[in-house]
Structures are given as C-alpha cells and as structure tokens.
N, C-alpha and C positions, 0 to 999 in steps of 0.2 A: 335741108334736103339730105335724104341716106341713101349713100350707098353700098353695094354689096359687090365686092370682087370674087367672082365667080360663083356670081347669083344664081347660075340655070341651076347648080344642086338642089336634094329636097330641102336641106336647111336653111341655106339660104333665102328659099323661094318661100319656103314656109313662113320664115321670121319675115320676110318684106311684104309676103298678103297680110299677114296678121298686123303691121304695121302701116299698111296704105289701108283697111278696114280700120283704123283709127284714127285715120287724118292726115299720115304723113306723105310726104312727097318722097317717091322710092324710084332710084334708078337700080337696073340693076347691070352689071357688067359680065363680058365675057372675053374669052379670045378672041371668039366667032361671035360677030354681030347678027349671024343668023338664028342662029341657038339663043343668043339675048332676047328679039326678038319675038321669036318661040315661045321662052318661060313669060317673057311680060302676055302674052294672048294668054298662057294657061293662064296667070293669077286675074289679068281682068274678066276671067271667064268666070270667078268666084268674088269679083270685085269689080263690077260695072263699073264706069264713070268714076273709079279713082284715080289719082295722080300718079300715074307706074308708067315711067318709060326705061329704056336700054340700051346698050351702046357698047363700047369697047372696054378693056378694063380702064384704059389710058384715061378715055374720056371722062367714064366715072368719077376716076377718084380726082382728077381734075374740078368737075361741078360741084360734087358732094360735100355739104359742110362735114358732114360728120361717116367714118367708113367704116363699114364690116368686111373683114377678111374672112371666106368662107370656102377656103381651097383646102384640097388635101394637102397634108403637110409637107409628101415632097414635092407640092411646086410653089410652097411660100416662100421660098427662099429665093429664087429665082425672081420670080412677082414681083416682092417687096424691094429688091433692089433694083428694079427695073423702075420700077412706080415713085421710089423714096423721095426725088425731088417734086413732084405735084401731090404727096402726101404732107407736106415739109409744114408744120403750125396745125394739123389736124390733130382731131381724134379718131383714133384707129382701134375699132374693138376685132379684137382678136377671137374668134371661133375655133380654131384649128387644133385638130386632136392628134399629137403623135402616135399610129399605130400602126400595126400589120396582121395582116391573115393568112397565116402559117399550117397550115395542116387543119383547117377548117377549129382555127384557134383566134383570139382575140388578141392579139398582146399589143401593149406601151412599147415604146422605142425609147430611148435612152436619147435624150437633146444634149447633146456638148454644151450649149449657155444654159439647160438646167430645165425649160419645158419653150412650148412651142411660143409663147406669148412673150419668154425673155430674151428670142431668138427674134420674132417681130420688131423689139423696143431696142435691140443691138442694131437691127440693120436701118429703122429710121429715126435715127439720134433727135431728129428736127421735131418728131410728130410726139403726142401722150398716148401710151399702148394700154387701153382698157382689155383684161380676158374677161368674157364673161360669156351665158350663154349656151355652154358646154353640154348639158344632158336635155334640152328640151327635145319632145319626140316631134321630130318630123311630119312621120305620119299623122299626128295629130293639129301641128298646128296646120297641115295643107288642108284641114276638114274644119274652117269658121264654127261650125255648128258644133263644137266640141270647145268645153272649156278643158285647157290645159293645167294642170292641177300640179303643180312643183314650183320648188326654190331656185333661182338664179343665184348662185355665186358669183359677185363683181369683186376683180380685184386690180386694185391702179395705187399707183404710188402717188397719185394726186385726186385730190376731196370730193372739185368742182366738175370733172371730167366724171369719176365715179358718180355722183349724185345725177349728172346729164344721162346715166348708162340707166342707173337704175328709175328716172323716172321713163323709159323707153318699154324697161321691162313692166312697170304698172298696166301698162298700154293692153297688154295680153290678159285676158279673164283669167284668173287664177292662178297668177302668176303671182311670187312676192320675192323680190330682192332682197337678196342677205349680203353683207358687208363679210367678204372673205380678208380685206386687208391687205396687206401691199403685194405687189405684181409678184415677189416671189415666191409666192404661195399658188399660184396658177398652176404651179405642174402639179398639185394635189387635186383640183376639177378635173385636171384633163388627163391621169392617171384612173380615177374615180368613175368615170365616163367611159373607158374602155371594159372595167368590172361591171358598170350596167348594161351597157351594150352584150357582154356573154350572158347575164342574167337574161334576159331578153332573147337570146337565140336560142338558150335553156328551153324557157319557159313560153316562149313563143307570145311573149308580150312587147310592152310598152315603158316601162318603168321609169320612173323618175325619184331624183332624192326630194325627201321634206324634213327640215330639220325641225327638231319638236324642241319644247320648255324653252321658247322665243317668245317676250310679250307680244300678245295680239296687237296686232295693228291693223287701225281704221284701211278699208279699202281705198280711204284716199290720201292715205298721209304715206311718205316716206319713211323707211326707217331714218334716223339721226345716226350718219358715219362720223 
C-alpha cells in the first residue's frame, strides 16, 4: 500500500492516479481529512473502481507499506518529526523541492543538511529515505490519456529500497528510471527541478529532463543499479 503525505497537491495526486490506474492500493493523507477526501473523489473521477482512499497524515503513514512525502518544503520538517515514530522501518520517498518565489523568480533555497531528502533521512534515523520523482509534470500526469515522457532520478543509499522506487516508476507510460546514486546527490534533482520549473514559466510549457547515450532498455526490464 502507498502512501502520500500531503496528497491533496497536484503532485502528489498526480503520482497516486497514475499509480492506482496501475493496480496500486493508494491512500492518500492530509491535515484536513476533508480535503483528503476531496482529492480521493477528484482521482476516482479519472479512476473508477480503484483502490484510493484518504485520511489524516498520521493515519497514512501509519497503514502505508511504503510513503511518499509530497509537502512543500517548509512544512517537511515539522511533518516528518511529527510522523518519524509510525514511519520508523519504512520507506520514505522523498518529493520535496527546496524553493521560493521571490519577485516572480524561481530560486533553490540553501538546506543546512545539503538538500531536502538529507534533511528527511536526518529527521527519520529509523526509516530508508528514497529522493526520487522530482521533475515529473503534474499537469500531465493528472491527464491518464497523456504518456509522460521523462527520466526519474532515484537516489538511496540502499539497492533494494532503490530497485522497489524504481520499479513504481515503470508503472507510469514513458516513464524510465535512472540510477542517480547515493542520497547525496538529491540536492542536484532537486536544484535541477527549480531550473526546469523557470524554463517552463519562460516558455509556458511542460518540460522534463531525458538523459541520452543510456543503453536502451526493454520497457520491462529494469535498469541494473
């Protein structure tokens, strides 16, 4: 089962339709159990008859084998130690982009532990902190009928937690998981991800990265981390 701490977002809610239109059992979490609510009617409204329910963040990450953290950055810190004893033997994929919007500007924020995902894996010592995730478009994944066409950067300090991340991401049409390497290299996606994000308010797109001169790989196999 996955869950999503502060699911009602478009990210969030995005990665959980496209992942209950797969098969998965998706809760998704909030403050407000009303607004939880809410976002589960929007996705079963593009996902009849799937597995999506919602609830508190508490409860969430309580049920959930497996969690996505999908809050703005400053209220992960707060969350995550709120949360850290019923997250305690999980895995925790990390979403969360340090930024701010300064003068109709995009910018990165400077993390004291080094980016938002080694500030996650500081406050729950107990849980494996998967970042991954970072540039997929919103917009596109709340529209099923759109293949989304980018690379996911997974990056964990452990193999088996990474391999579980990346076959999540297979899930999504056009979707291909790249081996970014260990957690401290997360603050280069999610640095990277505030430059696409301007590109995009530029150019009034969509954008996403795709890294080229990678052996092709079959749409069902994993890469080997």
């Amino acid at each position: 089962m996955i869950g999503f701490l502060g699911g009602t977002g478009p990210e969030g809610r995005g990665l959980a339709l496209r992942f209950a239109l797969a098969g998965q059992q998706v809760l998704l979490g909030s403050r407000d159990p009303a607004r939880s609510q809410e976002a589960v009617s929007r996705i079963l409204a593009s996902a009849p008859g799937r597995a999506v329910a919602g609830g508190d963040n508490l409860s969430v990450a309580q049920q959930a084998d497996l969690v996505f953290v999908t809050v703005p950055f400053a209220a992960q810190k707060t969350l995550l130690e709120t949360l850290a004893p019923a997250l305690n033997g999980k895995i925790v994929v990390d979403v969360v982009i340090p930024l701010e919007f300064a003068q109709g500007r995009i910018r990165p924020l400077k993390v004291p532990e080094g980016s938002a995902a080694l500030q996650a894996q500081a406050l729950l010592p107990g849980s494996i902190v998967v970042a991954a995730f970072h540039s997929l478009s919103a917009t596109d994944l709340l529209r099923p009928e759109r293949t989304v066409s980018g690379d996911v950067f997974i990056f964990s300090d452990h193999e088996e937690p990474k391999r579980r991340v990346a076959e999540l991401a297979r899930l999504i049409p056009g979707v291909r998981a790249v081996d970014g390497g260990g957690l401290e290299n997360a603050g280069y996606a999610e640095q990277f991800t505030a430059l696409l994000l301007t590109i995009n308010r530029i150019y009034k797109g969509r954008s996403m990265y795709r890294i080229t001169g990678l052996p092709t790989l079959d749409a069902e196999q994993l890469p080997t981390f």
